[in-house]
N, C-alpha and C positions, 0 to 999 in steps of 0.2 A: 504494500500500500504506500501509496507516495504520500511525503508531507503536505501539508497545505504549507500555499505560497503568502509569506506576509511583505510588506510593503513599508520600507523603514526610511527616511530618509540618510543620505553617505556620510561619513564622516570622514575624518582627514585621511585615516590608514585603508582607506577604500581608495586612494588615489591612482592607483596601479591597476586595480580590477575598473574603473571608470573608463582610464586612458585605453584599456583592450576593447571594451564596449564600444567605448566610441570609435574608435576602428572597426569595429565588427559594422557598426551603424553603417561606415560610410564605406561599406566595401572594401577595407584594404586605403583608400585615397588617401586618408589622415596618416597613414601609418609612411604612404609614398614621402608623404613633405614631410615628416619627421626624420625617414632617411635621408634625406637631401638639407635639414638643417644643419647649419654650422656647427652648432650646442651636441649633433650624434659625434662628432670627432671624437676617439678614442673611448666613446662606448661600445657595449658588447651586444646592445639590443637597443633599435628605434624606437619601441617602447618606454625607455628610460628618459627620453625628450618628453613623451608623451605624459610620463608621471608629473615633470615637474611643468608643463603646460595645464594639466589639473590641479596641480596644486598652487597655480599663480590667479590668484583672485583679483587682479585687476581687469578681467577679463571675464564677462556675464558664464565662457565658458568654461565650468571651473566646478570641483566637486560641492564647493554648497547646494552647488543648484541640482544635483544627481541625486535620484531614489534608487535605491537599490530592491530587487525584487528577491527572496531568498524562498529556500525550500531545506529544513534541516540543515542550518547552516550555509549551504551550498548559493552563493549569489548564480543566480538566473536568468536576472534581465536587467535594464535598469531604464530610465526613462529621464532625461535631462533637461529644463527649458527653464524660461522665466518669464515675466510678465515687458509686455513690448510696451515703453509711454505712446502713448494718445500721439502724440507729435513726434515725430521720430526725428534724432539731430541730422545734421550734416554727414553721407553716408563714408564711411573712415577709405584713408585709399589702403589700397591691394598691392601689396609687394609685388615686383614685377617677377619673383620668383614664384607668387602662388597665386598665379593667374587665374590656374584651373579653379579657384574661391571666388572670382566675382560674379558669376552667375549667380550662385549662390548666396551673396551678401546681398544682391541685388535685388533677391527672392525676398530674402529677409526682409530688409527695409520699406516690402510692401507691406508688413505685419502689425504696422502700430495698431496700437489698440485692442492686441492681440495675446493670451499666454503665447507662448511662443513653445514646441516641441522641437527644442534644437536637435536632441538624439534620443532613439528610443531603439531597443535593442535586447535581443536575447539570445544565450545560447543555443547553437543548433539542436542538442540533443533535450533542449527545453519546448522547441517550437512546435508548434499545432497543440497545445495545453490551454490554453484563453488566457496569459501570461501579458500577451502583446493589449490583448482589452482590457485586464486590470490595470496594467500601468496608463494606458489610453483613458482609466476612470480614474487615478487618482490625477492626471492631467484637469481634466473635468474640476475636480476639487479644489484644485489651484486656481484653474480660471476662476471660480466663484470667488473664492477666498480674495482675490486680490482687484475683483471688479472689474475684469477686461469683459471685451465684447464677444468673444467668441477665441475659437482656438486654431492653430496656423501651425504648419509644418511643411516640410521640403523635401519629396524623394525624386529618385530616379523613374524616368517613364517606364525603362524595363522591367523595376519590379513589382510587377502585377502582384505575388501576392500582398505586398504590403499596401500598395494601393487595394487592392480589396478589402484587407482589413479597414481601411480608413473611409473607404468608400460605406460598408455596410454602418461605422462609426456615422454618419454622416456630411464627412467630406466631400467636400467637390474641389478641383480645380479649377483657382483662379488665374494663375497666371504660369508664363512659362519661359525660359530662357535656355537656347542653345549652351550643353556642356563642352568644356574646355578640355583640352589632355591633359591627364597626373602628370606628373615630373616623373619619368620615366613608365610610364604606361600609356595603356590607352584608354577613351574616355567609355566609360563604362555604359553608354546608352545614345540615346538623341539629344534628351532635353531635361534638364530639373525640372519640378513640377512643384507650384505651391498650393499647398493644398488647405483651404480654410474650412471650418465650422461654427459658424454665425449663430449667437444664442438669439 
């Protein structure tokens, strides 16, 4: 019998299982620009970029904002965002090394007023469990909690099933931007997808 799945939010020594998540999220892409950061020079794993990119809080993306999904112990999934202001600043520029990211930001900054579901994600050998809709409802709980308008997130066109999950959620796609190549790959699909749910 499996455990039941609880929903906790991360604390700092989660920083390391976040950084894998969020790679998991974005396919592998996150993990490409970590290898091709400066800061990997004479580590043993692109990952190790990754931890301390999570644990740098100057940055919305950062383990406060990570829930982590657990079953026995065992982290599962995790689900990362935060709440987008009503007016959203001036959009920040894009290192010309991580091009492949302005589609992407570009997505974002149509989200004010929005929780915002920057990464959401679960282990393979967790998936098809209703993992991805519990963290999609404590999503929900946020948005209320914090008085946006609805909720917003950004995937890939090719992956249908997550788009279906989002879809049955009640998302639709609003908007869309041609993707860019990773820094030493290639671009995982046609187009990012932003996808909202309007309360």
């Amino acid at each position: 019998m499996t455990a039941p799945i609880t929903i906790r939010p991360a604390i700092k020594a989660d920083a390391t299982e976040v950084a894998l998540l969020v790679n998991i999220a974005t396919h592998g892409g996150v993990g490409m620009g970590w290898r091709n950061d400066a800061r990997a020079e004479g580590t043993y794993d692109p990952a190790e970029v990754g931890r301390l990119d999570m644990l740098d809080e100057s940055s919305d993306l950062n383990w406060r904002n990570a829930y982590m999904a657990e079953s026995d112990g065992e982290i599962v999934g995790m689900v990362l965002g935060y709440p987008e202001p009503d007016v959203m600043p001036p959009m920040p520029p894009v290192p010309r090394a991580a091009t492949f990211l302005r589609p992407i930001v570009e997505l974002e900054w149509l989200a004010g007023g929005k929780w915002f579901l920057s990464m959401l994600a679960v282990h393979t050998t967790w998936r098809g469990k209703g993992i991805g809709g519990k963290l999609i409802a404590l999503a929900e709980e946020k948005r209320a909690e914090t008085g946006r308008s609805g909720l917003a997130l950004i995937v890939e066109d090719k992956n249908t099933g997550a788009r279906q999950l989002y879809e049955r959620d009640g998302f639709s796609v609003a908007a869309a931007r041609p993707m860019q190549q990773y820094p030493d790959g290639t671009q995982p699909g046609k187009d990012w997808l932003l996808m909202v749910k309007d309360i």
